[in-house]
PDB file with one MODEL, atoms N, CA, C and O in Angstrom:
MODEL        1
ATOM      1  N   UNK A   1     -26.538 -27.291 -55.058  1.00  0.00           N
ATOM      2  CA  UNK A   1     -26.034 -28.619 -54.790  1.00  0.00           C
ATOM      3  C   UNK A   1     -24.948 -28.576 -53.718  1.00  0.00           C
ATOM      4  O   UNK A   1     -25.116 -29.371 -52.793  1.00  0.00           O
ATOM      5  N   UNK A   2     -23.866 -27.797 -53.669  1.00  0.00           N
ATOM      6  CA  UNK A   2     -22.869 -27.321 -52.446  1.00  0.00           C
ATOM      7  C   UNK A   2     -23.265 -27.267 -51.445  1.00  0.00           C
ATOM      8  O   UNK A   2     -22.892 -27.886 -50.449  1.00  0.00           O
ATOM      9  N   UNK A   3     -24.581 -26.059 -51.621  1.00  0.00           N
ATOM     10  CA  UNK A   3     -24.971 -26.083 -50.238  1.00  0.00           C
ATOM     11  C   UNK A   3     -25.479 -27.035 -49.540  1.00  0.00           C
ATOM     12  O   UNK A   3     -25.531 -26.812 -48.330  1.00  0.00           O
ATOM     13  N   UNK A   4     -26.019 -28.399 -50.043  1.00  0.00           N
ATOM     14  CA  UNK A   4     -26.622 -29.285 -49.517  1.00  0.00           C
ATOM     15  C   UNK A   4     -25.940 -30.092 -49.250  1.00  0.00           C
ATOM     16  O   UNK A   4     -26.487 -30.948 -48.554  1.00  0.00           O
ATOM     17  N   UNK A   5     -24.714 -30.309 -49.519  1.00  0.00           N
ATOM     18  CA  UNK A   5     -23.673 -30.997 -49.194  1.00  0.00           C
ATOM     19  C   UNK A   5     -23.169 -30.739 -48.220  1.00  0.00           C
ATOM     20  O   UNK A   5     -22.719 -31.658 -47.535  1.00  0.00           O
ATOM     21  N   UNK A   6     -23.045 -29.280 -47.758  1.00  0.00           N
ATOM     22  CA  UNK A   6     -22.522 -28.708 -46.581  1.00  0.00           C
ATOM     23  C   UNK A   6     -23.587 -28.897 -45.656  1.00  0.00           C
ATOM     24  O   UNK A   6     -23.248 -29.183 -44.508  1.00  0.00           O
ATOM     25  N   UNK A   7     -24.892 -28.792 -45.925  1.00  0.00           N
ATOM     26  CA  UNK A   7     -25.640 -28.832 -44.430  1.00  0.00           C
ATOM     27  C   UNK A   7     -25.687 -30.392 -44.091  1.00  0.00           C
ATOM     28  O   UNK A   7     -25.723 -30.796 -42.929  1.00  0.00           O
ATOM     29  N   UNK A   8     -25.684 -31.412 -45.440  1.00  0.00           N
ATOM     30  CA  UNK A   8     -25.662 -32.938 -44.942  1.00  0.00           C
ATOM     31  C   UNK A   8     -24.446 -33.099 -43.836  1.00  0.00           C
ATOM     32  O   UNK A   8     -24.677 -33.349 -42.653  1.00  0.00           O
ATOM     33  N   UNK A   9     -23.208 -32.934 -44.344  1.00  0.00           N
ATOM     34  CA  UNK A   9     -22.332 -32.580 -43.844  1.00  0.00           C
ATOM     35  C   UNK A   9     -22.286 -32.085 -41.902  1.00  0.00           C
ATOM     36  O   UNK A   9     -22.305 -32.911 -40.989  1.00  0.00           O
ATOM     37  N   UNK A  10     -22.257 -31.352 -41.817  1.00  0.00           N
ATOM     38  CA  UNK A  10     -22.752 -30.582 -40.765  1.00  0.00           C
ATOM     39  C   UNK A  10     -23.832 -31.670 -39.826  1.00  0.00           C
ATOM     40  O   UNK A  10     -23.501 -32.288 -38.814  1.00  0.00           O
ATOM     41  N   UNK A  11     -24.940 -31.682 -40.371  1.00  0.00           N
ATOM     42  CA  UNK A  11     -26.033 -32.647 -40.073  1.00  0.00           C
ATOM     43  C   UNK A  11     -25.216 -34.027 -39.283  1.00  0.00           C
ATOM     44  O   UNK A  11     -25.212 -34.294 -38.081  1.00  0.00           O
ATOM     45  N   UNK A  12     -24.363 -34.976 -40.737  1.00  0.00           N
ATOM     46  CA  UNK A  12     -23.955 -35.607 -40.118  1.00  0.00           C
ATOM     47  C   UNK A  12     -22.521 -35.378 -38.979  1.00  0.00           C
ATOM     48  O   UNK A  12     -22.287 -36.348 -38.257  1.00  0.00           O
ATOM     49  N   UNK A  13     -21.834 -34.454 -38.866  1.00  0.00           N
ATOM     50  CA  UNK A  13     -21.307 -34.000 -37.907  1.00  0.00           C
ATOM     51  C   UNK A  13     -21.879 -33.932 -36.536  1.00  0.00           C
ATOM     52  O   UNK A  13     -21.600 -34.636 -35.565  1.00  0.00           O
ATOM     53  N   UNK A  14     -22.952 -32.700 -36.660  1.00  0.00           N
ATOM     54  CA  UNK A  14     -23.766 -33.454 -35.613  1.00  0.00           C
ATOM     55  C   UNK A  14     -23.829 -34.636 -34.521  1.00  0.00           C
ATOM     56  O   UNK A  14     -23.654 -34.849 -33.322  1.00  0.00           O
ATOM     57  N   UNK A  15     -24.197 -35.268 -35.732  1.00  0.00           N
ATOM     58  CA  UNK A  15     -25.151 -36.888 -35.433  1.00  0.00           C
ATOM     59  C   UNK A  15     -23.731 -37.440 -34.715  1.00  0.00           C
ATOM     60  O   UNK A  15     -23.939 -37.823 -33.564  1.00  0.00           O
ATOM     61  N   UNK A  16     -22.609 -37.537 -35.067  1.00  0.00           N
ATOM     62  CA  UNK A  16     -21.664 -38.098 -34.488  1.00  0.00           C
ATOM     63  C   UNK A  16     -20.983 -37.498 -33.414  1.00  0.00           C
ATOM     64  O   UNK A  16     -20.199 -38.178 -32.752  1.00  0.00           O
ATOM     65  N   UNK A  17     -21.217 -36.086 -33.104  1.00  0.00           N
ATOM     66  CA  UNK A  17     -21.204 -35.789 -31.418  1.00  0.00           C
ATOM     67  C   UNK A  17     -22.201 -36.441 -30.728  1.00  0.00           C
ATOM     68  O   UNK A  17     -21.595 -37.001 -29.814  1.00  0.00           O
ATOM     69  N   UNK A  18     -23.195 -36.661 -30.639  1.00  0.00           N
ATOM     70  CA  UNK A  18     -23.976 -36.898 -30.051  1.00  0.00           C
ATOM     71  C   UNK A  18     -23.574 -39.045 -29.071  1.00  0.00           C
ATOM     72  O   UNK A  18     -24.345 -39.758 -28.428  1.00  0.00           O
ATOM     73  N   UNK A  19     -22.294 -39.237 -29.420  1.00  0.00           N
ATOM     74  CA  UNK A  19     -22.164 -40.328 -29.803  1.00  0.00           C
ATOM     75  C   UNK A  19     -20.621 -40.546 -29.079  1.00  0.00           C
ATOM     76  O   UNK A  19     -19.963 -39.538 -29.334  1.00  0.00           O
ATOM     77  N   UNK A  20     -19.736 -41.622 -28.176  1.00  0.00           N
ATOM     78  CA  UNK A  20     -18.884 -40.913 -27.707  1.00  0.00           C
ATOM     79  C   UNK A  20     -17.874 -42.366 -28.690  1.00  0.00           C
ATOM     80  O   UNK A  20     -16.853 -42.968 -28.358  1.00  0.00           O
ATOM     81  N   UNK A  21     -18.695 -42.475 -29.868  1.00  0.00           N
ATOM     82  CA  UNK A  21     -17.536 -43.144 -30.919  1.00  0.00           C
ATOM     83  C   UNK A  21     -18.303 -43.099 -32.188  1.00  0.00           C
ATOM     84  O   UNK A  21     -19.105 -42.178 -32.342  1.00  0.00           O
ATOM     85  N   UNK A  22     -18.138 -44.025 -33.150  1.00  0.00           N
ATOM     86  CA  UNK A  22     -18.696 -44.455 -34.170  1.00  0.00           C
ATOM     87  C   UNK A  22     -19.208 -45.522 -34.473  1.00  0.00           C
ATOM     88  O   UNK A  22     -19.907 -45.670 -35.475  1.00  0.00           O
ATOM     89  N   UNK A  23     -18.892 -46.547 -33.529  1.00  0.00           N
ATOM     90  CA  UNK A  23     -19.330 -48.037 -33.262  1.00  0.00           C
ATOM     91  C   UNK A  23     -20.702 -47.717 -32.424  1.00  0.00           C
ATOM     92  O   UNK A  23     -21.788 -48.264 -32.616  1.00  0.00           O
ATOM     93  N   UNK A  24     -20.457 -46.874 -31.611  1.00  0.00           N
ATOM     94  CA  UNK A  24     -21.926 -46.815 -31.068  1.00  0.00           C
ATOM     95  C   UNK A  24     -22.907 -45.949 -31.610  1.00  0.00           C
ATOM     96  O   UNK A  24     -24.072 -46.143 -31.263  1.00  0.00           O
ATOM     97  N   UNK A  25     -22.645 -45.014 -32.410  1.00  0.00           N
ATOM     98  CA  UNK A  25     -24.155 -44.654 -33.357  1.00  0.00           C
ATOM     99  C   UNK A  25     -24.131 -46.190 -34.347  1.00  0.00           C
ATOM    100  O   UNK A  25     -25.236 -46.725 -34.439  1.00  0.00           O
ATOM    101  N   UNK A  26     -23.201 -46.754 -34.920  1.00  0.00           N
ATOM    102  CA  UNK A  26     -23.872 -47.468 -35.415  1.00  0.00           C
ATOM    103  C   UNK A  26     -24.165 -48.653 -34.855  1.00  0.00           C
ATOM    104  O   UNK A  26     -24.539 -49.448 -35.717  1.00  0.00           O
ATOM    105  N   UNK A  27     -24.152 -49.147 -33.667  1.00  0.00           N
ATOM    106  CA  UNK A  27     -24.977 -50.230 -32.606  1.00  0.00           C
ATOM    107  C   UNK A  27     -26.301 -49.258 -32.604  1.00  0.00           C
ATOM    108  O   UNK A  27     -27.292 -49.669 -33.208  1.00  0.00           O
ATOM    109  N   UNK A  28     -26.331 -48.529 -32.226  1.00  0.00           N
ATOM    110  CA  UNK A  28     -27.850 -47.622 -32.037  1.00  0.00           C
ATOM    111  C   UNK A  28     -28.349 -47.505 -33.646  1.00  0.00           C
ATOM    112  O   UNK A  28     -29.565 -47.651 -33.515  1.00  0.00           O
ATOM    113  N   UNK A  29     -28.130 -47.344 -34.931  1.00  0.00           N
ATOM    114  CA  UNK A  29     -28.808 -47.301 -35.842  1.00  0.00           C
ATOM    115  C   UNK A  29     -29.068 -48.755 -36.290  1.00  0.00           C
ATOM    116  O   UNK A  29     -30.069 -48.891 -36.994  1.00  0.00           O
ATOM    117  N   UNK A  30     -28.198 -50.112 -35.953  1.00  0.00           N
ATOM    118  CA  UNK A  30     -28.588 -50.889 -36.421  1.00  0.00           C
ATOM    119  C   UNK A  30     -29.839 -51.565 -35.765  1.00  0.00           C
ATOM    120  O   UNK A  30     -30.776 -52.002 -36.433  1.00  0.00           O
ATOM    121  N   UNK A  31     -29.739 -51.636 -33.737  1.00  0.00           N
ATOM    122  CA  UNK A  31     -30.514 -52.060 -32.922  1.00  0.00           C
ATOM    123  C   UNK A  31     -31.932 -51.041 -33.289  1.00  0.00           C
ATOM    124  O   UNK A  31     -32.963 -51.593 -32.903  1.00  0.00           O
ATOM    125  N   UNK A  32     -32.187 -49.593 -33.993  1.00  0.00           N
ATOM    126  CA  UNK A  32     -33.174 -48.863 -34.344  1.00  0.00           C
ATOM    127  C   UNK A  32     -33.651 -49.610 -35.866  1.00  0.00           C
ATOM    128  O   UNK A  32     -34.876 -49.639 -35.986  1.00  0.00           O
ATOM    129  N   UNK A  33     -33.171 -49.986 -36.595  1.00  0.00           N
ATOM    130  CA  UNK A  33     -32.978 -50.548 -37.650  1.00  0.00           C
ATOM    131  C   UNK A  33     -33.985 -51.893 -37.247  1.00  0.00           C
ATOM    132  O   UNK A  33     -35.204 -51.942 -37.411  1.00  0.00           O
ATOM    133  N   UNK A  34     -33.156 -52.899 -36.706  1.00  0.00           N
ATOM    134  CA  UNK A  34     -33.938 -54.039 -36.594  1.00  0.00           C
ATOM    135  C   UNK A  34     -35.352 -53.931 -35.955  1.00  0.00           C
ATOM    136  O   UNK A  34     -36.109 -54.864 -36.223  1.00  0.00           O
ATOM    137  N   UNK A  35     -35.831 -52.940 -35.150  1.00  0.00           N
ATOM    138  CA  UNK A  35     -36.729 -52.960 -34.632  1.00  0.00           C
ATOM    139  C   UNK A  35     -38.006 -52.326 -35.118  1.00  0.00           C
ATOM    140  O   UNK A  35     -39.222 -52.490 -35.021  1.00  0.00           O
ATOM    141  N   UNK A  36     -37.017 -51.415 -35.766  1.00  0.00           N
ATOM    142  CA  UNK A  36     -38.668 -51.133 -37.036  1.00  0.00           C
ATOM    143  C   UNK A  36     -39.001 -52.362 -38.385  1.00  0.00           C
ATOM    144  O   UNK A  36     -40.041 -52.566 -39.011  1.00  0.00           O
ATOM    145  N   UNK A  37     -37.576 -53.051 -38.485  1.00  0.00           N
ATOM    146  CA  UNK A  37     -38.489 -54.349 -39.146  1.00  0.00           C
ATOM    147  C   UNK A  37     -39.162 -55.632 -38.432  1.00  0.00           C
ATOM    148  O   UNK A  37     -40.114 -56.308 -38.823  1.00  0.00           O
ATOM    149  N   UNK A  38     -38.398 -55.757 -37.299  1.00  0.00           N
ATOM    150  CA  UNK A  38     -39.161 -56.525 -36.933  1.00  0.00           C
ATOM    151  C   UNK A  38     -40.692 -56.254 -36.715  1.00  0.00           C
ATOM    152  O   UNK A  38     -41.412 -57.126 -37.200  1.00  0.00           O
ATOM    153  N   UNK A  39     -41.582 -54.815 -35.836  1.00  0.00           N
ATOM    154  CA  UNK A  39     -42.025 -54.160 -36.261  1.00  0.00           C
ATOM    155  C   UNK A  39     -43.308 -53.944 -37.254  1.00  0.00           C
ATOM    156  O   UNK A  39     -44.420 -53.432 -37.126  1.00  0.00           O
ATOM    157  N   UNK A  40     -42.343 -54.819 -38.673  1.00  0.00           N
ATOM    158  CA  UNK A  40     -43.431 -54.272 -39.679  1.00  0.00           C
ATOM    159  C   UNK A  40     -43.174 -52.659 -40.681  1.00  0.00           C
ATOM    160  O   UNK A  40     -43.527 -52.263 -41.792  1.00  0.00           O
ATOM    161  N   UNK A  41     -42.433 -52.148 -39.628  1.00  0.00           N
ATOM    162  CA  UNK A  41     -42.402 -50.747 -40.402  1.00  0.00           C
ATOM    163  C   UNK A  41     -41.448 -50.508 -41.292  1.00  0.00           C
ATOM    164  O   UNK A  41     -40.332 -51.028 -41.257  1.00  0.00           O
ATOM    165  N   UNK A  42     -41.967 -49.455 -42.397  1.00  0.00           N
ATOM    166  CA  UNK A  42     -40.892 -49.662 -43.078  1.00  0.00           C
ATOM    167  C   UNK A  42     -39.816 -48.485 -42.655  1.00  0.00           C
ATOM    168  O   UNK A  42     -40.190 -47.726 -41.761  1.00  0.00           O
ATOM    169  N   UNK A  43     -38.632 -48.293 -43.174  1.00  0.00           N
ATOM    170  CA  UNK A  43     -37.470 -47.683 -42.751  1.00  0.00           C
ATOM    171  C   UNK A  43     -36.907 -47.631 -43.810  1.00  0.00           C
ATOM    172  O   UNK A  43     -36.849 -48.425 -44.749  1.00  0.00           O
ATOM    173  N   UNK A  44     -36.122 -45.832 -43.495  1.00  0.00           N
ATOM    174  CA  UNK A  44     -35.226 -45.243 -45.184  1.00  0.00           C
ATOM    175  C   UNK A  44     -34.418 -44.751 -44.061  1.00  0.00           C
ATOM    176  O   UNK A  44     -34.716 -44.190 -43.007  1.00  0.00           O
ATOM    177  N   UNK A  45     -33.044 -45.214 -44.715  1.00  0.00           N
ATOM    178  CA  UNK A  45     -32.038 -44.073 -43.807  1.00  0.00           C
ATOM    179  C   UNK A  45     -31.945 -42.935 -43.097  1.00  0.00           C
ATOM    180  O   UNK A  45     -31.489 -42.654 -41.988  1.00  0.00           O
ATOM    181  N   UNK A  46     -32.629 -42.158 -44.222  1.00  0.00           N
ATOM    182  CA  UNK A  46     -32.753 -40.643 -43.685  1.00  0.00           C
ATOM    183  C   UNK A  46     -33.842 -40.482 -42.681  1.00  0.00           C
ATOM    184  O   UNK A  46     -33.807 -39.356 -42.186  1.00  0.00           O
ATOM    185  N   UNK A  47     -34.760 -41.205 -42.235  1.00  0.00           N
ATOM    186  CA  UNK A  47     -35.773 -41.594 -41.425  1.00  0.00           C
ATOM    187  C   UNK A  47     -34.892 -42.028 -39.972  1.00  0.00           C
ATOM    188  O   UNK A  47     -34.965 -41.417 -38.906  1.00  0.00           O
ATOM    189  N   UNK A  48     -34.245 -42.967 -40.187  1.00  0.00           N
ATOM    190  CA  UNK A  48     -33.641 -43.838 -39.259  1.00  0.00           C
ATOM    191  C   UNK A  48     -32.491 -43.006 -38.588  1.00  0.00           C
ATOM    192  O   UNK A  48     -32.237 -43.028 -37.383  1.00  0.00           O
ATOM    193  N   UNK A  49     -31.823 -42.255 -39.556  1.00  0.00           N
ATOM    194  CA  UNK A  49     -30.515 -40.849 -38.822  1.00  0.00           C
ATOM    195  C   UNK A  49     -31.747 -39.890 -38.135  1.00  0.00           C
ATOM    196  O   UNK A  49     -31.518 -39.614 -36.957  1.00  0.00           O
ATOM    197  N   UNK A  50     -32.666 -39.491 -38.535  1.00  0.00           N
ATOM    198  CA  UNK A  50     -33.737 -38.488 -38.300  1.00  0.00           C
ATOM    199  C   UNK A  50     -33.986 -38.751 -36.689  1.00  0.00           C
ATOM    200  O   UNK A  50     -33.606 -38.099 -35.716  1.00  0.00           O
ATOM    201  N   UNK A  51     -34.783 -39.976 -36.786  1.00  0.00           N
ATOM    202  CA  UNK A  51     -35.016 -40.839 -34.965  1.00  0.00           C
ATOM    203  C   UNK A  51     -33.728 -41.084 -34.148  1.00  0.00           C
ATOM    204  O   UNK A  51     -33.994 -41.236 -32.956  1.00  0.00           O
ATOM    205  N   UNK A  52     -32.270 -41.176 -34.466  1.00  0.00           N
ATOM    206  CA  UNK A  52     -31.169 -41.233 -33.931  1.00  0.00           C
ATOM    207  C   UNK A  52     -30.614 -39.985 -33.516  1.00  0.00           C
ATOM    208  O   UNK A  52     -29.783 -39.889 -32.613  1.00  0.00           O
ATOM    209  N   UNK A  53     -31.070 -39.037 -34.167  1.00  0.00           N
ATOM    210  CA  UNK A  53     -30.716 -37.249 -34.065  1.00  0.00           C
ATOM    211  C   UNK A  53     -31.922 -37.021 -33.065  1.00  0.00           C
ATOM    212  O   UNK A  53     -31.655 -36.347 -32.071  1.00  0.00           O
ATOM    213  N   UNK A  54     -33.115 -37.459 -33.188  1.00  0.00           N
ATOM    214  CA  UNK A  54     -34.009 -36.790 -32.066  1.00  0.00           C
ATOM    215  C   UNK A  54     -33.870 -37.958 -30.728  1.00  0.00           C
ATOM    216  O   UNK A  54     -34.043 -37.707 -29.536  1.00  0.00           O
ATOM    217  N   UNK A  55     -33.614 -38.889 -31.163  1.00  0.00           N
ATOM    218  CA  UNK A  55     -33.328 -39.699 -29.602  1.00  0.00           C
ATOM    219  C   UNK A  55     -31.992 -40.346 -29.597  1.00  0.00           C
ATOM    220  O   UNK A  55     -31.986 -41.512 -29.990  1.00  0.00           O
ATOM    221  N   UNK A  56     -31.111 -39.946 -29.314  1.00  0.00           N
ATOM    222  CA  UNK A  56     -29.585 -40.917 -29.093  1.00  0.00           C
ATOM    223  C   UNK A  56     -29.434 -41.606 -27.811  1.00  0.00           C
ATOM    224  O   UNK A  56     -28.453 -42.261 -27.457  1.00  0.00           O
ATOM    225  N   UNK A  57     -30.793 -41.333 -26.976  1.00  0.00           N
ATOM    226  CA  UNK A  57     -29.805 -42.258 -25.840  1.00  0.00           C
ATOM    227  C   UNK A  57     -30.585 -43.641 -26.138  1.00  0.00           C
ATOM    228  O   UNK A  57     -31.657 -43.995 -26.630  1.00  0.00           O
ATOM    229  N   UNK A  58     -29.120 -44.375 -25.400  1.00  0.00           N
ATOM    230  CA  UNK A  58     -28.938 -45.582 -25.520  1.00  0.00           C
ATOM    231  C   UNK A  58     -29.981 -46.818 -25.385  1.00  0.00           C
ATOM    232  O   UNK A  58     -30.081 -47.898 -25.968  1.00  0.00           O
ATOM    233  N   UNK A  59     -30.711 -46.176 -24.358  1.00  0.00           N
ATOM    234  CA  UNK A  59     -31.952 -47.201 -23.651  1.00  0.00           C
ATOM    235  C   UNK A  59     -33.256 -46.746 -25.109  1.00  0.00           C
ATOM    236  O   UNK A  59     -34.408 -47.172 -25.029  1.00  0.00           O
ATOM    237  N   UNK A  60     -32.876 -46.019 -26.104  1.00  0.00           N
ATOM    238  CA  UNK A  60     -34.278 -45.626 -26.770  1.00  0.00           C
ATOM    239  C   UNK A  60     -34.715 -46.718 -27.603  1.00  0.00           C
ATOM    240  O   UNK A  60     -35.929 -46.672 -27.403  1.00  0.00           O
ATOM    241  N   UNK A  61     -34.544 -47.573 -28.325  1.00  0.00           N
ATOM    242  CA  UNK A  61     -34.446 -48.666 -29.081  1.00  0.00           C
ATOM    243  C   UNK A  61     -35.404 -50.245 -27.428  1.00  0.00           C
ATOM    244  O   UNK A  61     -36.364 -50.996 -27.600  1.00  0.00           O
ATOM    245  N   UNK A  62     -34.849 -50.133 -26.621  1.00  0.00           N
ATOM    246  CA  UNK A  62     -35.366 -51.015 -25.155  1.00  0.00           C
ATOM    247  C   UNK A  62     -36.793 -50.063 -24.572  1.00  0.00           C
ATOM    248  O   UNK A  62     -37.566 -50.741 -23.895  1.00  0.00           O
ATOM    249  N   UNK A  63     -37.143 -48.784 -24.746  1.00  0.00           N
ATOM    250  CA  UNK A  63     -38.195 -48.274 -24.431  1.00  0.00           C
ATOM    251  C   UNK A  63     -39.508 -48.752 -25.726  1.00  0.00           C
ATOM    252  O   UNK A  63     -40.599 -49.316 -25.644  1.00  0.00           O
ATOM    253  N   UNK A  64     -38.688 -48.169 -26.880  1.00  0.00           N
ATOM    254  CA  UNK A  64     -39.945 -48.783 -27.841  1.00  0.00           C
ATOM    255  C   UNK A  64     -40.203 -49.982 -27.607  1.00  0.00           C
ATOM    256  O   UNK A  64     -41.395 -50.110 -27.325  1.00  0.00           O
ATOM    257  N   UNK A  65     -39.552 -51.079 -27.589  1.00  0.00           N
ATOM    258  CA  UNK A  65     -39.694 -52.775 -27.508  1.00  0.00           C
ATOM    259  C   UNK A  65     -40.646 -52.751 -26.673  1.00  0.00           C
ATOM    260  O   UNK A  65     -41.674 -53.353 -26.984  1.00  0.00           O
ATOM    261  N   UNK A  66     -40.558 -51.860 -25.027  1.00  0.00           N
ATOM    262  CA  UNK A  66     -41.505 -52.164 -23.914  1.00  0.00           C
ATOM    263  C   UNK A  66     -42.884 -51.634 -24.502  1.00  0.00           C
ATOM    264  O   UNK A  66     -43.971 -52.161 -24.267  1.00  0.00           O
ATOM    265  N   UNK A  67     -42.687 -50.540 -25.283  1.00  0.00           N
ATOM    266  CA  UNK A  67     -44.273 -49.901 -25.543  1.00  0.00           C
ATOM    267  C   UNK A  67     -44.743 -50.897 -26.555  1.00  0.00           C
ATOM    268  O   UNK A  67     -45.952 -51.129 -26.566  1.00  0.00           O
ATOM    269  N   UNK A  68     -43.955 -51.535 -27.426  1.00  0.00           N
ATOM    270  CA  UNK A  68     -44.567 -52.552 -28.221  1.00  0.00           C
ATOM    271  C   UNK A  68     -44.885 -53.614 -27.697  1.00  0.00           C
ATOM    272  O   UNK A  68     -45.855 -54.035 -28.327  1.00  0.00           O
ATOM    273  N   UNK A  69     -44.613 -54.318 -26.873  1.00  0.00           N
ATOM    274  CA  UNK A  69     -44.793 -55.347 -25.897  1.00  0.00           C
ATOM    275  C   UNK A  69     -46.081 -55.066 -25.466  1.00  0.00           C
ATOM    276  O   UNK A  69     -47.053 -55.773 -25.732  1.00  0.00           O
ATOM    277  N   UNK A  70     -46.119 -53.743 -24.610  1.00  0.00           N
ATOM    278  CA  UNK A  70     -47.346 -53.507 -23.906  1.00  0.00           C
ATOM    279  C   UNK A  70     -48.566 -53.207 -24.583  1.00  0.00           C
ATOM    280  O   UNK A  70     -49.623 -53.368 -23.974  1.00  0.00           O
ATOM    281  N   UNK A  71     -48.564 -52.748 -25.886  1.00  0.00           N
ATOM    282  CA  UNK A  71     -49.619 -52.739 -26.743  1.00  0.00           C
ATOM    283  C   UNK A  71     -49.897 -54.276 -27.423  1.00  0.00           C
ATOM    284  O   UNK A  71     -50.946 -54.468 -28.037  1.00  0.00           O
ATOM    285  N   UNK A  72     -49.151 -55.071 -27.311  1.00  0.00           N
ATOM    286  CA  UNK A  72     -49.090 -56.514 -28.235  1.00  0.00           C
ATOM    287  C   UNK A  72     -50.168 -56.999 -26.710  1.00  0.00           C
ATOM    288  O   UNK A  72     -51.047 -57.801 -27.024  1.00  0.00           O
ATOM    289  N   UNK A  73     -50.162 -56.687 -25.535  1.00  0.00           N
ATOM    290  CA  UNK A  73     -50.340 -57.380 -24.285  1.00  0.00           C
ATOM    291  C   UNK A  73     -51.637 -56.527 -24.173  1.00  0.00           C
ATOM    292  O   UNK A  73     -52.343 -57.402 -23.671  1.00  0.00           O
ATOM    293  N   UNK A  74     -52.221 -55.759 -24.249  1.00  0.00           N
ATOM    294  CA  UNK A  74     -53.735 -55.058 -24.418  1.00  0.00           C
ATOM    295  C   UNK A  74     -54.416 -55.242 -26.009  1.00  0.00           C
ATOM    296  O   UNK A  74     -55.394 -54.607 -26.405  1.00  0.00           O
ATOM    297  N   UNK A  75     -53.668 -56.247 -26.798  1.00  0.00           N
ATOM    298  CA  UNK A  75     -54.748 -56.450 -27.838  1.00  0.00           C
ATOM    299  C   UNK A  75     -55.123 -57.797 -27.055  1.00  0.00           C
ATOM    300  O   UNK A  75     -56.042 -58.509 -27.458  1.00  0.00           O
TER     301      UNK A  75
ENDMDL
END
């Protein structure tokens, strides 16, 4: 149980370098947030830190919208 505390830990350490505050991972998890419901999809936290740890930059949340757009525009 310790140890998993320490790697969450760590993990979220991480996640917050990646980030040059705390207001802006969470503008980026909420703008990632709304867009998988709007979407349709469903979303669990640990999912949503998961996609914020593999993509933090800023424009990533405005790239999906365009690929969703462009697939909404070829059905």
């Amino acid at each position: 149980m310790r140890e998993r505390i320490q790697k969450e830990q760590l993990t979220n350490e991480l996640l917050r370098k990646q980030f040059r505050n705390n207001f802006q991972l969470a503008h980026q998890a909420i703008a990632l947030g709304r867009f998988y419901v709007r979407s349709g999809h469903e979303i669990h936290l640990d999912k949503l830190l998961e996609e914020i740890r593999k993509n933090p930059q800023p424009d990533y949340v405005s790239d999906l919208e365009a690929l969703e757009r462009a697939d909404a525009n070829e059905e």
